[in-house]
TORVO-516773 format. One record per residue: residue number from 0; residue in one letter; x, z, y of N, C-alpha, C in turn. Coordinates in nm, 2 decimals, decimal comma. Layout:
TORVO-516773
    k  r      nx      nz      ny     cax     caz     cay      cx      cz      cy
  NUM  a       X       Z       Y       X       Z       Y       X       Z       Y
...
***
This chain:
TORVO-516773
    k  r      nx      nz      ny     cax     caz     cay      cx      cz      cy
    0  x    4,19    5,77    4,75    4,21    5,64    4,81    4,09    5,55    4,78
    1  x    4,04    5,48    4,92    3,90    5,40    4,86    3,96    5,28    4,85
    2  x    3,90    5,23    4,74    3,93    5,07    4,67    3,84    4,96    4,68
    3  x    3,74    5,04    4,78    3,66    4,96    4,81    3,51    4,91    4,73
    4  x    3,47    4,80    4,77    3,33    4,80    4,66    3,39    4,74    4,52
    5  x    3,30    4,80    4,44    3,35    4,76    4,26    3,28    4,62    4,24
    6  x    3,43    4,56    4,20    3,40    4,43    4,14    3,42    4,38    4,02
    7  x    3,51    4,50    3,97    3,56    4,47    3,78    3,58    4,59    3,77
    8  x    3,54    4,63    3,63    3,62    4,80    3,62    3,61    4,74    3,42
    9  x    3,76    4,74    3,39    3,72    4,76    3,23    3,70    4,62    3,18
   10  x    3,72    4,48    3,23    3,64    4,41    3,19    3,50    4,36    3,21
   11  x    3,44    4,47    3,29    3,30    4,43    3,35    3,27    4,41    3,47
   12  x    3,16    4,27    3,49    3,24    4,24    3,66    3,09    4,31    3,69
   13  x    3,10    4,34    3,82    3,02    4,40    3,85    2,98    4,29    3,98
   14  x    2,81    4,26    4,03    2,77    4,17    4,15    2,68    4,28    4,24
   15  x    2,70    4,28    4,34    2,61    4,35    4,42    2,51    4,29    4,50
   16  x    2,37    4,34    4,51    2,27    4,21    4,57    2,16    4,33    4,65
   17  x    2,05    4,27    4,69    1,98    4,35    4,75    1,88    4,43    4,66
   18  x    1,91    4,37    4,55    1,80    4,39    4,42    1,87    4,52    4,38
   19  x    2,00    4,53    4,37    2,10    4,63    4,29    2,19    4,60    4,24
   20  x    2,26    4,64    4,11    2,35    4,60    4,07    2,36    4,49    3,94
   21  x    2,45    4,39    3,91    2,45    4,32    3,79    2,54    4,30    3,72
   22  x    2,56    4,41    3,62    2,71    4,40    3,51    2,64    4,28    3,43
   23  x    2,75    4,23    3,42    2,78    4,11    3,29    2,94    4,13    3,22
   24  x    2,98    4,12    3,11    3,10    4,06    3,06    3,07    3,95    2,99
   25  x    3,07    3,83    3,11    3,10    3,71    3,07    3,22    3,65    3,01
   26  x    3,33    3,69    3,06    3,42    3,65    3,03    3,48    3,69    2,98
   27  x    3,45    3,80    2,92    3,51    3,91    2,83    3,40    3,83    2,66
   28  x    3,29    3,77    2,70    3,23    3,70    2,51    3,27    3,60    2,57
   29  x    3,36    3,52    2,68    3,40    3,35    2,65    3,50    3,38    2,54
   30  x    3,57    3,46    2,60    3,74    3,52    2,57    3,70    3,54    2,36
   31  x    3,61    3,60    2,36    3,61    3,66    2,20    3,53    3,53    2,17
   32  x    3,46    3,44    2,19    3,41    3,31    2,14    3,51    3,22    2,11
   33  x    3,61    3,22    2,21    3,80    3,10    2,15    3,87    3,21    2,03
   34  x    3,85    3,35    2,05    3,91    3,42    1,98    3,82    3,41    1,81
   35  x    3,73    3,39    1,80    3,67    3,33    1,68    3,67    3,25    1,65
   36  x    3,71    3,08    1,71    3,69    2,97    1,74    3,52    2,88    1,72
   37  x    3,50    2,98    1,82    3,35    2,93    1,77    3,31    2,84    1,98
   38  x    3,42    2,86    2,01    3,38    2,80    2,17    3,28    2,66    2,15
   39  x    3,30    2,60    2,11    3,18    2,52    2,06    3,06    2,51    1,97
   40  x    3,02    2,64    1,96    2,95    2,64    1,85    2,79    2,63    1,92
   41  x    2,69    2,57    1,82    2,56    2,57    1,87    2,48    2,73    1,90
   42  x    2,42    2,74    1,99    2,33    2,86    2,01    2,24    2,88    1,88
   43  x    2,19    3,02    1,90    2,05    3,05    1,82    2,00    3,10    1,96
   44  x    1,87    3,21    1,89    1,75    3,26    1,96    1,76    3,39    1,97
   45  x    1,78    3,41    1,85    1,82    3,55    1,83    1,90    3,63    1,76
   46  x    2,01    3,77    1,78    2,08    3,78    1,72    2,08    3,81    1,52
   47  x    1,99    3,82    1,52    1,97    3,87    1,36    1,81    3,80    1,31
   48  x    1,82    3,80    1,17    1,70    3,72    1,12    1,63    3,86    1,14
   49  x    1,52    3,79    1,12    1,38    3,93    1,11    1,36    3,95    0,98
   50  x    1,38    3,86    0,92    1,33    3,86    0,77    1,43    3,95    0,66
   51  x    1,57    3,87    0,69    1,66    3,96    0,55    1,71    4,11    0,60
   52  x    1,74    4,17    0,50    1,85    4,29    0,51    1,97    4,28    0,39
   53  x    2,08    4,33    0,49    2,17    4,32    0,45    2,22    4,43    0,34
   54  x    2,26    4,40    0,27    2,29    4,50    0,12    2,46    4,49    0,13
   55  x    2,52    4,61    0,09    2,67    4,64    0,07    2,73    4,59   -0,02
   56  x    2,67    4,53   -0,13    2,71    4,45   -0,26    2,70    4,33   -0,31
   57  x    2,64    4,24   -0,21    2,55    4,10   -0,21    2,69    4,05   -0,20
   58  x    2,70    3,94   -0,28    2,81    3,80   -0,21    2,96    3,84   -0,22
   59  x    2,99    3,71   -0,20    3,18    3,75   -0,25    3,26    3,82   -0,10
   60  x    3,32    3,86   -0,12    3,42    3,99   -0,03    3,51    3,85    0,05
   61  x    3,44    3,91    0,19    3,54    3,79    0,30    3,71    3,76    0,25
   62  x    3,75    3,65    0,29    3,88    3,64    0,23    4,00    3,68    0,34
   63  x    3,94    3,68    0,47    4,01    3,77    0,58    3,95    3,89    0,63
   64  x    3,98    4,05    0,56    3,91    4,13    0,65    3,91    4,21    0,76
   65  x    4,05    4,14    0,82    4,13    4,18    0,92    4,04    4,13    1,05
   66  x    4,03    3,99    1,00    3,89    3,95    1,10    3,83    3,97    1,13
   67  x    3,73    4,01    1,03    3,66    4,09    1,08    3,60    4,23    1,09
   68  x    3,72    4,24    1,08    3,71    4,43    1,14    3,75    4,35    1,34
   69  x    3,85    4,30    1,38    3,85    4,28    1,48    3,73    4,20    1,57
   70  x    3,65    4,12    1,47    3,52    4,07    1,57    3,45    4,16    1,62
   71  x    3,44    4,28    1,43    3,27    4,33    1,48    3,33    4,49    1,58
   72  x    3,44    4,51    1,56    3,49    4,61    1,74    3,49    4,57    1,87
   73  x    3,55    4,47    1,86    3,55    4,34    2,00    3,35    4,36    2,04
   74  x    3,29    4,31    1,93    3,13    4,32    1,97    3,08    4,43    2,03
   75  x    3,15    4,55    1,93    3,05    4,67    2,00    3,11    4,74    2,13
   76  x    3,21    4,64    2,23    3,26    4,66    2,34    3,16    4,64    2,41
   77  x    3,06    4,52    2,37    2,97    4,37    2,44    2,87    4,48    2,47
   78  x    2,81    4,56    2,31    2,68    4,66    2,36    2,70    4,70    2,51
   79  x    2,74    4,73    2,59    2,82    4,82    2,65    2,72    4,77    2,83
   80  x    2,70    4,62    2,81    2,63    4,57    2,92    2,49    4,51    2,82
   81  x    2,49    4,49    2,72    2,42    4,41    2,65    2,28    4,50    2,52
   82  x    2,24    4,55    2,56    2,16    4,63    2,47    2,10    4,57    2,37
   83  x    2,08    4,42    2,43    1,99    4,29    2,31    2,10    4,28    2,13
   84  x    2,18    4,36    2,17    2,29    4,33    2,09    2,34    4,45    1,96
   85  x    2,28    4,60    2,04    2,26    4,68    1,98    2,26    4,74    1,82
   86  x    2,14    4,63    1,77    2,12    4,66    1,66    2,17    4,56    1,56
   87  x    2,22    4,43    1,64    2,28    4,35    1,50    2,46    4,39    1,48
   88  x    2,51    4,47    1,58    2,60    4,49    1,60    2,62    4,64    1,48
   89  x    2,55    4,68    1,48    2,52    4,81    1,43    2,53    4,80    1,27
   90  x    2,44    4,67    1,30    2,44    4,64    1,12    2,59    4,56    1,05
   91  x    2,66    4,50    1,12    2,78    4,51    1,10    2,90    4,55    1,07
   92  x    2,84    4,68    1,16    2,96    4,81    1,14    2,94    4,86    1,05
   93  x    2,79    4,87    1,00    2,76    4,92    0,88    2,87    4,89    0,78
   94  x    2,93    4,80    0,74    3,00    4,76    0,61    3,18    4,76    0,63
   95  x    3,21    4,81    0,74    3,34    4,76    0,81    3,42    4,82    0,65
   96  x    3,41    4,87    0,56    3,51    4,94    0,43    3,51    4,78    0,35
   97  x    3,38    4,72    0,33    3,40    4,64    0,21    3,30    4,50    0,30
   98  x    3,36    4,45    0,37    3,30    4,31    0,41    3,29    4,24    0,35
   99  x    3,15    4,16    0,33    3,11    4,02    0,24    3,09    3,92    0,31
  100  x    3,08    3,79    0,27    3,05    3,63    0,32    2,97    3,70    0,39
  101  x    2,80    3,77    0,35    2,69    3,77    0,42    2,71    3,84    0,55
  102  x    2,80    3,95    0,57    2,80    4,00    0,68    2,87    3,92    0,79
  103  x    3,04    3,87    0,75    3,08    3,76    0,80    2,88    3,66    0,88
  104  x    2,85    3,57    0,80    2,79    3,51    0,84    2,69    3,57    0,95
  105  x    2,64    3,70    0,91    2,64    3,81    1,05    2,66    3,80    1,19
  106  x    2,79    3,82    1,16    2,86    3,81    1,29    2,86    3,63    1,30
  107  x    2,90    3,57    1,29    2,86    3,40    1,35    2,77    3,41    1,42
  108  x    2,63    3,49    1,36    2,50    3,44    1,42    2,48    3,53    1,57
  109  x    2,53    3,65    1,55    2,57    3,67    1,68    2,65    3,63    1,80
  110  x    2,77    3,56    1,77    2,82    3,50    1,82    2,74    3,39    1,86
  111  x    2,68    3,30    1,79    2,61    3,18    1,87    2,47    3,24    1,97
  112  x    2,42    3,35    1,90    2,36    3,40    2,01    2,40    3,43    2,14
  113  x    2,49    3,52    2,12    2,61    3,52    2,26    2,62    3,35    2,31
  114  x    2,67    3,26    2,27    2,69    3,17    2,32    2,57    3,14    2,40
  115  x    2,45    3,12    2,33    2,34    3,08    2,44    2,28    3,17    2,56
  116  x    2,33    3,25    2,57    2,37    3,39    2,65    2,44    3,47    2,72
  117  x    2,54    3,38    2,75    2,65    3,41    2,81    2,63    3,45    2,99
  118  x    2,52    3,38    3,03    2,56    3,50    3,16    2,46    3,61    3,19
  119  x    2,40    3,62    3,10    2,30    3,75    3,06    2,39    3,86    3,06
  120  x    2,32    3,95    3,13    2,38    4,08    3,17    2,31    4,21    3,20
  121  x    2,35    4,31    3,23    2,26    4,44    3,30    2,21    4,46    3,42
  122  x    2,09    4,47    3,43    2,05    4,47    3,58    2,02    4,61    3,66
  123  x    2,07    4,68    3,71    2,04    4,84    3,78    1,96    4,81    3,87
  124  x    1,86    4,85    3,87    1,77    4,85    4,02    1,82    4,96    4,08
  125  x    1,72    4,95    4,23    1,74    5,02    4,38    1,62    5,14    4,36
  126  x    1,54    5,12    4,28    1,45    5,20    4,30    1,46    5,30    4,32
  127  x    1,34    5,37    4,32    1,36    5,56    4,29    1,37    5,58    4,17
  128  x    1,47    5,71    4,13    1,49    5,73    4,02    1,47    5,89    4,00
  129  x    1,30    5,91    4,01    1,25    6,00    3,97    1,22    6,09    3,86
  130  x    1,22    5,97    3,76    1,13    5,96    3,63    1,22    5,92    3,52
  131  x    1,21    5,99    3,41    1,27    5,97    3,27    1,22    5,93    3,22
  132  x    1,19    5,78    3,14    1,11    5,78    3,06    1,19    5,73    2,94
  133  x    1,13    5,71    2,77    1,22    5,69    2,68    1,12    5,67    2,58
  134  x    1,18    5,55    2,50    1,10    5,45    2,38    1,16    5,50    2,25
  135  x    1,11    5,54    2,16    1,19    5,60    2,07    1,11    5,52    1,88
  136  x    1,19    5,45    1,79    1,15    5,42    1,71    1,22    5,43    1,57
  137  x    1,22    5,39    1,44    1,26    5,42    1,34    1,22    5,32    1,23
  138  x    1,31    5,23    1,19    1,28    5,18    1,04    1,26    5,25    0,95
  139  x    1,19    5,27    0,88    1,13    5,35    0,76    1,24    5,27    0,64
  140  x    1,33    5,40    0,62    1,40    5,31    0,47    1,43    5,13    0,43
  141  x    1,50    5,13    0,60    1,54    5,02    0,57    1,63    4,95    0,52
  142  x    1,72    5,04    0,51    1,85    5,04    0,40    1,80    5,00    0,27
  143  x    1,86    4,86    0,21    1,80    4,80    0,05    1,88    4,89   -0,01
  144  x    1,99    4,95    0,01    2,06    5,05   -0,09    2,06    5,16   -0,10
  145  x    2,07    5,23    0,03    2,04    5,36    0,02    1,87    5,42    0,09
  146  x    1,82    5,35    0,14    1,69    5,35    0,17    1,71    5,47    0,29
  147  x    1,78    5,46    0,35    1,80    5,55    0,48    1,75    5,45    0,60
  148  x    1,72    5,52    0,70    1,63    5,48    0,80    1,73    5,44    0,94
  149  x    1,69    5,35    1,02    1,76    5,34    1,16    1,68    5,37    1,25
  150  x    1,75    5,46    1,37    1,65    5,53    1,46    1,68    5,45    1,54
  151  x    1,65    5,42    1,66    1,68    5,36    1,80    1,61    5,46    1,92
  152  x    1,67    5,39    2,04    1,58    5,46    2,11    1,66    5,41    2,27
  153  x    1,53    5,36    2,41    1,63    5,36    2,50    1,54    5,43    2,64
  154  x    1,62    5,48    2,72    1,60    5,53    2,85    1,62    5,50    2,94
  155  x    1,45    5,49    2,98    1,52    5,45    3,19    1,47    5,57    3,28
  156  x    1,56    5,55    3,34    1,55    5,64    3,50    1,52    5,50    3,61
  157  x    1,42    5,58    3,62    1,29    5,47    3,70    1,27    5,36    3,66
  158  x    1,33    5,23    3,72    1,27    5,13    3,60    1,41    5,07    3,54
  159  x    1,52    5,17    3,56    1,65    5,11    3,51    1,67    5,16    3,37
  160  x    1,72    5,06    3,29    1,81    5,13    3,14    1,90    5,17    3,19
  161  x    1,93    5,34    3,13    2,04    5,38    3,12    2,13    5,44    3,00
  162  x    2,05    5,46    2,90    2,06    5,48    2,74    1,99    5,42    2,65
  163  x    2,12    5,40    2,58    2,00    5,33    2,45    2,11    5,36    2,31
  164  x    2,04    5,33    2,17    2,12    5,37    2,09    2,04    5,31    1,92
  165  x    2,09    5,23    1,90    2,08    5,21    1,76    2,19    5,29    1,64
  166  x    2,13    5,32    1,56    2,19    5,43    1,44    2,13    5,47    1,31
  167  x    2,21    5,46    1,23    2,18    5,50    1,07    2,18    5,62    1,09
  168  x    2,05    5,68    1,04    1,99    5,82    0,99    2,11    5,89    0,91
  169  x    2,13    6,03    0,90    2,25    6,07    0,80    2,17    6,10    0,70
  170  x    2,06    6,12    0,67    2,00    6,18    0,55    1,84    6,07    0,53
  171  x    1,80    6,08    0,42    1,69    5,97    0,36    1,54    6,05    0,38
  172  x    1,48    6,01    0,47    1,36    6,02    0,46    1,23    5,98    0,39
  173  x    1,17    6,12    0,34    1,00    6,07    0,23    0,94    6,02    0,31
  174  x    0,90    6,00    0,44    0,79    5,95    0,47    0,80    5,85    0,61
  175  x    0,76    5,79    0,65    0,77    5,74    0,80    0,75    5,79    0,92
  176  x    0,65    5,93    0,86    0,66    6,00    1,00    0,81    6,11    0,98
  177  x    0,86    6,13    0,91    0,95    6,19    0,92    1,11    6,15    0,96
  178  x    1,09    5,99    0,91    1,17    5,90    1,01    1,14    5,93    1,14
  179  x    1,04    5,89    1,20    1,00    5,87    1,33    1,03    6,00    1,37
  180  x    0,99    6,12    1,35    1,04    6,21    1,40    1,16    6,27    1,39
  181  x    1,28    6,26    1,32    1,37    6,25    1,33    1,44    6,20    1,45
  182  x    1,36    6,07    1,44    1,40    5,96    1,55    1,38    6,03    1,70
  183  x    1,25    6,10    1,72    1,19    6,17    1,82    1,33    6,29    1,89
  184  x    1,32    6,33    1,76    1,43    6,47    1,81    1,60    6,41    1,88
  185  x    1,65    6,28    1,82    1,75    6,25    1,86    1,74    6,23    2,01
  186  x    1,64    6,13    2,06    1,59    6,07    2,16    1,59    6,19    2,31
  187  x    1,50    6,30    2,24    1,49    6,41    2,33    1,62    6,46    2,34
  188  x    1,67    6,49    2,29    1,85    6,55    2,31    1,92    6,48    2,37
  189  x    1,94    6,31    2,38    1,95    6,28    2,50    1,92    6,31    2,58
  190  x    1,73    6,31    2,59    1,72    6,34    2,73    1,72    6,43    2,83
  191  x    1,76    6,54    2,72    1,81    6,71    2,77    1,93    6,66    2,82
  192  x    1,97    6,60    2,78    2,17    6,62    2,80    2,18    6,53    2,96
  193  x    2,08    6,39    2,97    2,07    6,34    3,11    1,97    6,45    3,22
  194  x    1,87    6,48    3,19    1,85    6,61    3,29    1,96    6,68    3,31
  195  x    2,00    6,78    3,22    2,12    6,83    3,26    2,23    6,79    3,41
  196  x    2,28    6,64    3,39    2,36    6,56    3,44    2,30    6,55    3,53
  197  x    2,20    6,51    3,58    2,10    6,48    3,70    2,06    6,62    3,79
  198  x    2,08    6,70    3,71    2,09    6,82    3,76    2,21    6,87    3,81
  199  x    2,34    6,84    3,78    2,47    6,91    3,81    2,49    6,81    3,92
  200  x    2,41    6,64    3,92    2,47    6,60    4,01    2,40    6,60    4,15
  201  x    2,28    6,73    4,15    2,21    6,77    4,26    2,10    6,65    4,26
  202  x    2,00    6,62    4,17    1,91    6,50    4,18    1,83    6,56    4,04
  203  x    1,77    6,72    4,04    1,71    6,74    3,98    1,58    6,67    3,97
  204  x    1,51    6,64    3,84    1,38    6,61    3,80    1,28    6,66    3,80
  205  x    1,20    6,64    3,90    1,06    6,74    3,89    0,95    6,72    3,81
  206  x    1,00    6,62    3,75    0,85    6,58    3,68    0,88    6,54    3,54
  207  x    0,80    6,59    3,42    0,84    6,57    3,24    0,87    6,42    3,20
  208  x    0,97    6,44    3,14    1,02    6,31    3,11    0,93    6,29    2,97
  209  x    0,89    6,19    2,92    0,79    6,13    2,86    0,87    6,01    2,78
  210  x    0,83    6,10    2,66    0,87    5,98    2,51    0,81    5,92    2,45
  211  x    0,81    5,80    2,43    0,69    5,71    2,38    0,69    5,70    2,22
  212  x    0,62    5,73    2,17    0,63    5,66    2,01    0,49    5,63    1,90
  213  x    0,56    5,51    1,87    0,43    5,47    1,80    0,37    5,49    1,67
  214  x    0,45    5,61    1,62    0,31    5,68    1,50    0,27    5,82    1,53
  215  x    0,15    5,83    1,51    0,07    5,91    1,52    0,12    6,06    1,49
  216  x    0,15    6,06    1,36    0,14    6,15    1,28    0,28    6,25    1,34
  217  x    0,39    6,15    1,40    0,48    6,22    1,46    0,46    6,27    1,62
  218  x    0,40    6,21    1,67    0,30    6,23    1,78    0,27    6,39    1,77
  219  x    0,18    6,41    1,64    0,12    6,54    1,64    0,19    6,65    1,61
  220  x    0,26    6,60    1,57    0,40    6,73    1,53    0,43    6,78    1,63
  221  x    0,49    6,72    1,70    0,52    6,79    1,84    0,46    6,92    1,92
  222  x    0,31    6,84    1,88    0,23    6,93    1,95    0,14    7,04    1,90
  223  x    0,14    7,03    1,71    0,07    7,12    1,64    0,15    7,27    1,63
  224  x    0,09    7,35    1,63    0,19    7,49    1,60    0,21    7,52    1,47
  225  x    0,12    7,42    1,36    0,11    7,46    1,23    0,17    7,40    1,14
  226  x    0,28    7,54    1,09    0,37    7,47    1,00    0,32    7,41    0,86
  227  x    0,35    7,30    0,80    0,31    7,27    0,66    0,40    7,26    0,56
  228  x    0,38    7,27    0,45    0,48    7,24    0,33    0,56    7,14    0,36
  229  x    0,50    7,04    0,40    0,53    6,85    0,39    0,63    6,85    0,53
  230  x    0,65    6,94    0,60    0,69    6,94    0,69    0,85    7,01    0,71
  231  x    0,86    7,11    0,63    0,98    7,22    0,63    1,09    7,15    0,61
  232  x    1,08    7,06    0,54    1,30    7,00    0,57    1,29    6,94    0,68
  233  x    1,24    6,90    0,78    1,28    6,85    0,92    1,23    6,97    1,02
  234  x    1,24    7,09    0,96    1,19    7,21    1,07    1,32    7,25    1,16
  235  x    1,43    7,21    1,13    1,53    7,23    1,28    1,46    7,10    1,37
  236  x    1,45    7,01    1,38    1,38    6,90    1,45    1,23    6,92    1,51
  237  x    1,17    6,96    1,43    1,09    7,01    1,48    1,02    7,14    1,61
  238  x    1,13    7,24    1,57    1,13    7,37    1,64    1,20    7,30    1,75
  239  x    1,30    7,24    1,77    1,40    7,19    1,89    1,32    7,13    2,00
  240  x    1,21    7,00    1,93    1,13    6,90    2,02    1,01    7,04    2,09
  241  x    0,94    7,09    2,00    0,83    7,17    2,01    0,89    7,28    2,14
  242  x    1,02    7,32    2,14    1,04    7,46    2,23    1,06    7,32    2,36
  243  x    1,13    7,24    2,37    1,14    7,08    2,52    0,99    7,09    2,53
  244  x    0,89    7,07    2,48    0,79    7,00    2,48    0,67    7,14    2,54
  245  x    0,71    7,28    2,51    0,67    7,39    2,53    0,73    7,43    2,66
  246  x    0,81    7,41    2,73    0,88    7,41    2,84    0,88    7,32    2,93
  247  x    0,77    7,25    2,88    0,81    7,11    2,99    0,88    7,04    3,04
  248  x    0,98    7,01    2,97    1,06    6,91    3,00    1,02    6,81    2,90
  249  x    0,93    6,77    2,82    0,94    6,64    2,76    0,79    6,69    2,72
  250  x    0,72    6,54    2,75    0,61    6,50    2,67    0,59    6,41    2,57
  251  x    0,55    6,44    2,45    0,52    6,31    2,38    0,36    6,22    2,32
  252  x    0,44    6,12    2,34    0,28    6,05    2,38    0,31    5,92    2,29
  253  x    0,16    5,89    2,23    0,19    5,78    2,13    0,17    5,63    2,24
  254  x    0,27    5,51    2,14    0,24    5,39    2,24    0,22    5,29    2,10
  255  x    0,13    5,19    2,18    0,09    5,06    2,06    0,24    5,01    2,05
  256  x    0,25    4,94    1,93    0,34    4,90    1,85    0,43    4,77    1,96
  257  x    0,29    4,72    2,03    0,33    4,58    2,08    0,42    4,60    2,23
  258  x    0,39    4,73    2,28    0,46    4,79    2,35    0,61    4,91    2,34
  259  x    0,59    4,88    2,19    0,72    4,97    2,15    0,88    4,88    2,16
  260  x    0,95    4,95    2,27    1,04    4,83    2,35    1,18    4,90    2,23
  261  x    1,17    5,02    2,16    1,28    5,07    2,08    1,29    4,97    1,95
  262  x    1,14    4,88    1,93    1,16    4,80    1,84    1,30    4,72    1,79
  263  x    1,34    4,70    1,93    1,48    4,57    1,90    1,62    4,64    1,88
  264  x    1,53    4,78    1,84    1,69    4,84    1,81    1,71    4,92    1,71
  265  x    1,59    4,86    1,61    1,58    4,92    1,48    1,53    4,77    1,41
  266  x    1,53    4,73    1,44    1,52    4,62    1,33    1,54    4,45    1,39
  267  x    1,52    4,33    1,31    1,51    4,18    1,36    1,37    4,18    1,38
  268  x    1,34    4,13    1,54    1,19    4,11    1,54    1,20    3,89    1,60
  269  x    1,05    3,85    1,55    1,07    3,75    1,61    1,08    3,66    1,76
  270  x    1,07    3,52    1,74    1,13    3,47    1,89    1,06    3,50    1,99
  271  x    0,90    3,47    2,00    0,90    3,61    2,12    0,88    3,74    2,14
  272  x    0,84    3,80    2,07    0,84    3,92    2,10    1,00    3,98    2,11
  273  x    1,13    3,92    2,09    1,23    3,97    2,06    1,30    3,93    2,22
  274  x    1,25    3,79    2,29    1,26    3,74    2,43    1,16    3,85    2,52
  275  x    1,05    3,92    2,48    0,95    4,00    2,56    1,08    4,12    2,61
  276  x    1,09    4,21    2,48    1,15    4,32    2,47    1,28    4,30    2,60
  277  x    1,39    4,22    2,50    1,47    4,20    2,59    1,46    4,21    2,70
  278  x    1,41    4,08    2,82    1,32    4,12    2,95    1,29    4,25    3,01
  279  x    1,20    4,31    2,91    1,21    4,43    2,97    1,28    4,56    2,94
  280  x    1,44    4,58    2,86    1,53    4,61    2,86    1,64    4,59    3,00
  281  x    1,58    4,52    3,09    1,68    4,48    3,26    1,76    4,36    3,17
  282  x    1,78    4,31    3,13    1,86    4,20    3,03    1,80    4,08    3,17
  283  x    1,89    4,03    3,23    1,86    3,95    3,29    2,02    3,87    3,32
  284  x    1,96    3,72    3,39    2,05    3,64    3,41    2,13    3,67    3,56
  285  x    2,20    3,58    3,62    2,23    3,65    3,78    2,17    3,60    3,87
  286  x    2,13    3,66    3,96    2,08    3,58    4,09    2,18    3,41    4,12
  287  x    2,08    3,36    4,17    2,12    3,24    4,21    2,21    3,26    4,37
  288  x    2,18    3,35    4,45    2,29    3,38    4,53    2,29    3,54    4,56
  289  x    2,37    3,59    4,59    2,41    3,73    4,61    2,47    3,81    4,76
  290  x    2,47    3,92    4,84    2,51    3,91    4,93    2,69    3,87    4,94
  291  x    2,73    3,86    5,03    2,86    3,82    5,03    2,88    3,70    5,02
  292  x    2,83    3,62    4,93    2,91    3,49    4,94    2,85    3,36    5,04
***
């Protein structure tokens, strides 16, 4: 049965324009802003400070944790159109067993971000969607307690986001290239898994999809055949990237820092460079008019 053109599916309204497409759930964060009672609350800039990290044992234990176990799930619905949101949401969930004032205060600050952000949304372009490309990065032991690392990483097919993912490392890394490449091996395994898809859905890829990252040292791994001592506990990660990267399906190539767009999903960066990123994540507002109306 056709239902016609999609205008809501799930809570996300969907606008169609000549540009493409524009998910927002506006009124899906009005709805969770009265549900916090924060409908009046002042905006911020950005969702998380750049400066602090959050520790599992700081501060006295929220006095409702019912709350917020139901904010920070209701949030990670929001990721969903909102990638800018990704990683403070992440860090949230981090503590969902034993919630403190600090994390509570957390989530506020995201919320008033949301607030000044409310009709920000996801933008799909029209383009060609030839090309796989993917930004892939890693906090080096940024956990103050367990010193475990957060990978991020997002992908567009052509110039649209179509994956992205902020995440706590399961195991603790010696060094930062070994973060980052870590980080590297997750990133490609998506991108195996969307080839794949692109492929079953008759829109094979003819051309190597290309992963960006900005240290060196993990860079060369990829491409060295020579195994080292310093190297052998991330050798399933290694052999996995190296046989993609031997087969041509993925290239990896290093990118300056100031262009590393995985940045905002591994850590707080500042007000602009954290407005740059964004922007070029498709994070945009709606057209001022659209076809149809």
């Amino acid at each position: 049965m056709d239902l016609g053109e999609l205008h809501h599916f799930l809570g996300i309204s969907v606008t169609r324009s000549s540009n493409g497409l524009f998910l927002s759930q506006r009124q899906y964060a009005v709805d969770l802003l009265q549900k916090a009672g924060m409908a009046e609350c002042h905006s911020t800039s950005t969702p998380v400070d750049s400066r602090a990290k959050l520790s599992a044992s700081k501060g006295a234990p929220v006095a409702d944790p019912a709350t917020y176990w139901s904010l920070a799930g209701s949030l990670q619905y929001l990721t969903l159109t909102r990638p800018d949101l990704a990683y403070a949401v992440q860090q949230v969930c981090l503590f969902m067993h034993d919630p403190r004032e600090a994390h509570l205060a957390l989530i506020k600050r995201i919320l008033r971000y949301m607030k000044g952000t409310l009709s920000a949304g996801l933008h799909i372009g029209t383009g060609p969607v030839d090309k796989l490309i993917a930004y892939s990065d890693a906090d080096w032991a940024g956990c103050p307690d367990s010193r475990r690392s957060t990978s991020g990483f997002c992908i567009f097919l052509g110039d649209s986001l179509v994956s992205w993912s902020s995440k706590w490392q399961t195991t603790v890394s010696r060094s930062s290239a070994e973060a980052e490449y870590r980080a590297v091996a997750h990133v490609v395994a998506e991108c195996c898994w969307l080839r794949q898809l692109l492929q079953e859905l008759h829109v094979p890829l003819k051309v190597t999809t290309v992963v960006y990252c900005d240290n060196v040292s993990a860079v060369y791994m990829t491409a060295n055949p020579v195994h080292h001592r310093r190297t052998k506990h991330i050798e399933i990660d290694i052999h996995f990237v190296r046989e993609k990267v031997a087969l041509g399906e993925v290239r990896v190539l290093h990118v300056p820092s100031k262009y590393q767009f995985a940045d905002i999903m591994t850590k707080g960066l500042p007000i602009p460079l954290f407005e740059d990123f964004r922007s070029s994540l498709c994070i945009r507002n709606p057209d001022a008019s659209t076809e149809g109306e």
